[in-house]
N, C-alpha and C positions, 0 to 999 in steps of 0.2 A: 504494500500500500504506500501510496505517493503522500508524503507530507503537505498538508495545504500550507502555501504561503504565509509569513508574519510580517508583522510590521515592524521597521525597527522605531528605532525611540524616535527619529526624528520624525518619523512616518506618526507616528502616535502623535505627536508634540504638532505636526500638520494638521490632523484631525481635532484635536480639541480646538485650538486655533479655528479651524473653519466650521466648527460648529457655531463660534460666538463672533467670531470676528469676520461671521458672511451675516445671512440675512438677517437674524436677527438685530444685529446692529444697526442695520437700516430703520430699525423700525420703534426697536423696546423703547430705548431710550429717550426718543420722540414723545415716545406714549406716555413715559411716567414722566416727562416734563409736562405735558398737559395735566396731569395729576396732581403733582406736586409741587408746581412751578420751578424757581431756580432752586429749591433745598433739594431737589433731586438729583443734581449733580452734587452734592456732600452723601448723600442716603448709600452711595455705590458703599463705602466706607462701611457701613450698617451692613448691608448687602454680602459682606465677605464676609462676616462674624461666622454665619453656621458654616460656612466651607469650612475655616480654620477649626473647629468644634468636630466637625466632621472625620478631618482629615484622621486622627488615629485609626480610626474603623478601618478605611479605607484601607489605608493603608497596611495595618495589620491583614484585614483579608487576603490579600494581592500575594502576602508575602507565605500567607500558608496556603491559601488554596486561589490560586490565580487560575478563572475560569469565566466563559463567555456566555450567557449575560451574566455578570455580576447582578445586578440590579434583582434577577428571576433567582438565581440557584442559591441565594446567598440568603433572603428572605422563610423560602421553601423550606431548607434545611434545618436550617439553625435558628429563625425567629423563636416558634416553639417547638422544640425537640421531644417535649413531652407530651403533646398533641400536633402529632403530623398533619392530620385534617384541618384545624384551625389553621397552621401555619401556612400548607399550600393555598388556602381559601384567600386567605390575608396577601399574599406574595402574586397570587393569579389575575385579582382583580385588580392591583395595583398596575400590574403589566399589559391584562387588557384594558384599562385605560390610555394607558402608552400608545398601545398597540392602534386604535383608533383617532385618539388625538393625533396621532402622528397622519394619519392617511387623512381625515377630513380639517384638520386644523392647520397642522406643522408645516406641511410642505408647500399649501396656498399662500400662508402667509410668510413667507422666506419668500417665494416668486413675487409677492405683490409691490415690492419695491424696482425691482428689475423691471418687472411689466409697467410701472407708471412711468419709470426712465423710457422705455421705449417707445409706450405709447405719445409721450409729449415730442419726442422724433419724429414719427411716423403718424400722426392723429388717423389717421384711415381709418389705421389697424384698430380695435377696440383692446384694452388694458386686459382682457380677459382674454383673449386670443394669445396675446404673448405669455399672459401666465401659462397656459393650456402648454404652448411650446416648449417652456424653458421645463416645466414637471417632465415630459418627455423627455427632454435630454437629460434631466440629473436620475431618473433611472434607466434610461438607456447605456450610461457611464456604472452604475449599480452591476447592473447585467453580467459586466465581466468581469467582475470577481474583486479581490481586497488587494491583488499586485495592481492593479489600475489605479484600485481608488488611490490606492500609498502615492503611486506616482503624482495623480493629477493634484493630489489634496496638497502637496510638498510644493508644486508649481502655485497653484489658487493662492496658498497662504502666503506666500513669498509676493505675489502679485498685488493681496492685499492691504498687507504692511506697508506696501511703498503709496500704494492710492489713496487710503484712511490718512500715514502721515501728510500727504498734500493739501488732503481736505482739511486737518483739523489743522493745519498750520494756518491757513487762509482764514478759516473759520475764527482763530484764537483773535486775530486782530481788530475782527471785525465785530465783537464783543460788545453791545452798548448796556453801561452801567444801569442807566434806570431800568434797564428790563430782568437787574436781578433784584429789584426792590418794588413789593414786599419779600423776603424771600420765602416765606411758608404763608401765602395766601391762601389755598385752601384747606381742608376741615382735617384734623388728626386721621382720622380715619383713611381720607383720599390719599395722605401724606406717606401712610405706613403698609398703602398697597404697590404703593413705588418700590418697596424694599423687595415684593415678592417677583415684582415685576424686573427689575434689575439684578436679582439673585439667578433667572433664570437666562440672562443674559452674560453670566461669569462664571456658571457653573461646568463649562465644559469640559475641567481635568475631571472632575465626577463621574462625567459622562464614560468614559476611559474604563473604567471599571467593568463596563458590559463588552469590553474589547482587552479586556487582560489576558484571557485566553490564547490571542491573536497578537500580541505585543512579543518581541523577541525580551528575554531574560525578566517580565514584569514587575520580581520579587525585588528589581534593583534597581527599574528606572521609573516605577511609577509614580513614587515621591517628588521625585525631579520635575516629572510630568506636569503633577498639581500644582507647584509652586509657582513654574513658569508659564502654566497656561493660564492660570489665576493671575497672576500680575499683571502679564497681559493685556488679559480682558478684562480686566477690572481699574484699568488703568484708563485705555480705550476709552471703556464705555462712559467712565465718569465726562470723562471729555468733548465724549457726543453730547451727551446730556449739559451740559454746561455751556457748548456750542449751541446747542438748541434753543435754550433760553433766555441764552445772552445775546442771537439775532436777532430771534422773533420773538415779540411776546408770549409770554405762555400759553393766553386764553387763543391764540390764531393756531396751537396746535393740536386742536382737533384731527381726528382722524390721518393725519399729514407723516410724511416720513423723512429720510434726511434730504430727500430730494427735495422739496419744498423748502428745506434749510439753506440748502448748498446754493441753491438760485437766487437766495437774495447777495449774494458776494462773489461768486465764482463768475469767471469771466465766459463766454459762451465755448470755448475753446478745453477749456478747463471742466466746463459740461458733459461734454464727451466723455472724458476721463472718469468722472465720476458715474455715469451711464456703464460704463465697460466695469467699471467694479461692482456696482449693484449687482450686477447679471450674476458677475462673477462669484459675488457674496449667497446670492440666495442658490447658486445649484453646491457651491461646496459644503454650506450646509447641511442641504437635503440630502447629498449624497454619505456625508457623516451620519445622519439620521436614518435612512434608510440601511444602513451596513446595520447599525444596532439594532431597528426595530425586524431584521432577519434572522438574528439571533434571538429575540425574546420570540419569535413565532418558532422557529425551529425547535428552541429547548422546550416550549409549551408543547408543540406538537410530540415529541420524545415521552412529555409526563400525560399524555393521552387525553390533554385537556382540548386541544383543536384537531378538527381531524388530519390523518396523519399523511395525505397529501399538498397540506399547506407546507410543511418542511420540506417537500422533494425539492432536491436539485438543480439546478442545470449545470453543464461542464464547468463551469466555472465557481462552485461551490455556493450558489448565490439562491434563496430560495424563488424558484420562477411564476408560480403562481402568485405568490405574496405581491410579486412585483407588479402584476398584470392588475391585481386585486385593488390594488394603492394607487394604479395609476390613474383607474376606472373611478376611486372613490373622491382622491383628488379634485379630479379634473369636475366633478358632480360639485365641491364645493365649489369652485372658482364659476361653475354656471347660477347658482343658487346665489354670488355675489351677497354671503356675510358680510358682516360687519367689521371691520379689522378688529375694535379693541372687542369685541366679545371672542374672536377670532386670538389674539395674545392671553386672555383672562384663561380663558379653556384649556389651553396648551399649560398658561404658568401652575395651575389648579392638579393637573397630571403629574407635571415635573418635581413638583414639590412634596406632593404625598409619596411620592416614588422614593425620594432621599430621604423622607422624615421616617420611614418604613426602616429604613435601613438604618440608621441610628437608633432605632428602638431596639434592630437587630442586635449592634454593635453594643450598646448599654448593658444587653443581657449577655453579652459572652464569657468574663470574668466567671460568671454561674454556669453557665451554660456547656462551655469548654473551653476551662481553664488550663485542657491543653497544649491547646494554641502557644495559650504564653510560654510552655517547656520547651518551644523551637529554639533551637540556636541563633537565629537568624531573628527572632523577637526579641531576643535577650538581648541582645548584641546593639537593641537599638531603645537607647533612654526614652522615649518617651513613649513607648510601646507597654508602658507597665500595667496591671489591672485597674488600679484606681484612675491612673488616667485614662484608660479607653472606657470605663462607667461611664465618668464625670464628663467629659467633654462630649462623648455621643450623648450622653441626657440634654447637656445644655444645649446640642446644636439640635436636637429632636424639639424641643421646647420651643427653640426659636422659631423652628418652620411649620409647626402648629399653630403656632401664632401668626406665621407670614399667611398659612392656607387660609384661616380663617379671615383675614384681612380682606384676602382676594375676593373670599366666594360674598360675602359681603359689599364687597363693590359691583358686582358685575352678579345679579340673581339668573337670569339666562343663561350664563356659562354656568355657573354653580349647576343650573338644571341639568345641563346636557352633560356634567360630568356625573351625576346622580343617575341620569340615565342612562349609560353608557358601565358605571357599576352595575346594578340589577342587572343590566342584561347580563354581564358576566358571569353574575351569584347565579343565574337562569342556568347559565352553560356548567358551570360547577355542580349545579343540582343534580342536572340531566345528566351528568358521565358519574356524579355519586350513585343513580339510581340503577344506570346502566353498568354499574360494578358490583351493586347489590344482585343484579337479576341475569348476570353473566361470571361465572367463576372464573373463566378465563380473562376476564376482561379487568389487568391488575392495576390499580389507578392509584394505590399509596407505597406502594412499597418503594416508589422511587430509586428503582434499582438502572434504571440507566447510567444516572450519576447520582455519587455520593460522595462527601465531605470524607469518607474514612477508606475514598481510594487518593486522596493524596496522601504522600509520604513529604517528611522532611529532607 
């Protein structure tokens, strides 16, 4: 058997990079300026608190059991060891939430930046046309597999460091004072859903986790990973965000992305530029998103929660139905023309319970397996000790309870549709619990595919 392809670090270090430093950027930070006004470019600051809270979890996992999706196999297993039902139930829904967010929310709204660059080009063309086309290409680019994507993400992210420094160099100057006073004009509440909002715009070393599996040596460069994807984008983003508010007034960014930013200062010339990077922004992202959300279908389909034709193949290791499925459900929202910020709130409301899941994971491990901690390679590393990975998974779980609750509070619509997009999941849970009860064969807990007690140190 032929070893599938890894990423190496810098390939890894490409992909968090262009999960946050593509379309989202175009867009988040826009939005929680509208939100927040100018204290939203300070909030990013806020914003990084649960990553850093986080980070031991993570990071400990990586280094005992480094496997693809983290986010799916690491809930499953080990949230509760003493009831496997509860724990797969808790770990499923979280992922089918992913798993659809991604297809009707994620991938529309990464294109809708690029597509309103386009469309102000071309006005012909309608804004929803381009989107339809650029989803096409970033799973067409999916298709052939993780040596592709390493490539193109390595070229994208390098493309985009140089286009974002242009913009926010032009941007910085052009900064007018009174448009960061008041600086927290609107209401606490609108204030502190910036945070959830901007959390999911830096959290892309996290991300990385459901790609540890596929990272060359993971146990050694995923820390490096997080710090430097973190810094990053959390650098970035404050800077859009602060660009955003300090051209335009706050209350004119409605619905608006950075393109609407960039046009009150950029020269027509300089336009262009920023056009080619949108594009660029919203398919490197998608294509980072779609490589993850093929793994949480693959490893679902394996624990016989989806059926087991959505994991099949094609030669290039990539799941092909999945693809066709996403492309189809996509392209339905981009026709249906959402709303953007219900469209951001839904995706951050997914993304968020996903990591707070998994710090709840990480709090219980010290009890749970205490193991872990007798690796060599945990020891070896100060701040891997039991009381720190409790304490700082509680505190960073605490925080993003409180960021989700923020969100779903602001925006009842998206709350809905992630409410409903749970049940349906608890539905499908039910239906393979009954379908296990009434077929002996059909083994739905035993989780014998994979397990935490086939890695070794």
């Amino acid at each position: 058997m032929v070893d599938k392809p890894k990423l190496s670090w810098i390939g890894g270090l490409a992909v968090a990079l262009g999960l946050n430093i593509g379309g989202a950027l175009w867009t988040k930070p826009i939005v929680a300026g509208y939100l927040g006004g100018p204290i939203a470019s300070l909030m990013i600051i806020v914003a990084v608190v649960p990553i850093i809270l986080a980070a031991p979890t993570y990071i400990l996992l990586t280094k005992v059991w480094p496997i693809s999706p983290g986010h799916y196999y690491y809930p499953t297993r080990l949230l509760l060891p003493e009831n496997q039902r509860i724990s797969k139930l808790i770990g499923w829904v979280s992922i089918w939430v992913s798993i659809i967010t991604a297809s009707f929310v994620l991938l529309p709204v990464l294109m809708y930046a690029g597509a309103s660059y386009l469309h102000a080009l071309m006005p012909a063309v309608s804004s929803s046309t381009f989107s339809v086309l650029l989803i096409i290409c970033t799973i067409s680019v999916v298709w052939f597999g993780l040596r592709a994507v390493g490539i193109i993400e390595i070229v994208f992210a390098a493309a985009l460091v140089v286009i974002v420094g242009i913009i926010l160099s032009g941007g910085v100057i052009n900064i007018r004072p009174e448009n960061l006073s008041p600086i927290m004009p609107n209401s606490l509440v609108s204030t502190l859903s910036t945070v959830g909002i901007l959390f999911t715009t830096i959290f892309s070393g996290l991300s990385l986790v459901d790609l540890s599996g596929d990272i060359e040596n993971p146990e050694k460069v995923f820390g490096r990973l997080l710090v430097l994807s973190t810094g990053a984008t959390a650098a970035i983003s404050g800077l859009v965000a602060l660009v955003g508010v300090g051209v335009v007034p706050y209350s004119e960014l409605q619905g608006q992305t950075l393109r609407y930013v960039t046009s009150q200062f950029l020269p027509s010339s300089l336009l262009v530029l920023s056009t080619i990077g949108s594009l660029i922004a919203g398919i490197t992202s998608g294509i980072a998103i779609l490589t993850i959300i093929g793994r949480f279908v693959r490893a679902t389909a394996e624990d016989n929660l989806l059926p087991g034709f959505m994991g099949e193949e094609n030669r290039f290791g990539e799941p092909k139905y999945l693809l066709v499925l996403i492309g189809i459900t996509s392209i339905t929202t981009v026709v249906l023309d959402v709303p953007i910020t219900l469209i951001v709130t839904g995706g951050s409301l997914a993304s968020v319970g996903r990591i707070a899941i998994m710090c709840i994971t990480g709090a219980r491990l010290p009890s749970s397996r205490p193991d872990f901690f007798e690796k060599e390679s945990v020891q070896n590393t100060s701040y891997l000790t039991p009381t720190i990975v409790r304490w700082t998974a509680t505190g960073a779980a605490i925080c993003l309870i409180a960021m989700w609750i923020s969100l779903a509070l602001q925006d009842f619509i998206g709350l809905l549709s992630y409410v409903i997009f749970a049940v349906i999941g608890i539905s499908i849970y039910g239906y393979r619990w009954l379908q296990d009860k009434r077929d002996p064969q059909f083994d739905f807990y035993s989780n014998s595919n994979v397990s935490v007690s086939n890695r070794s140190d």
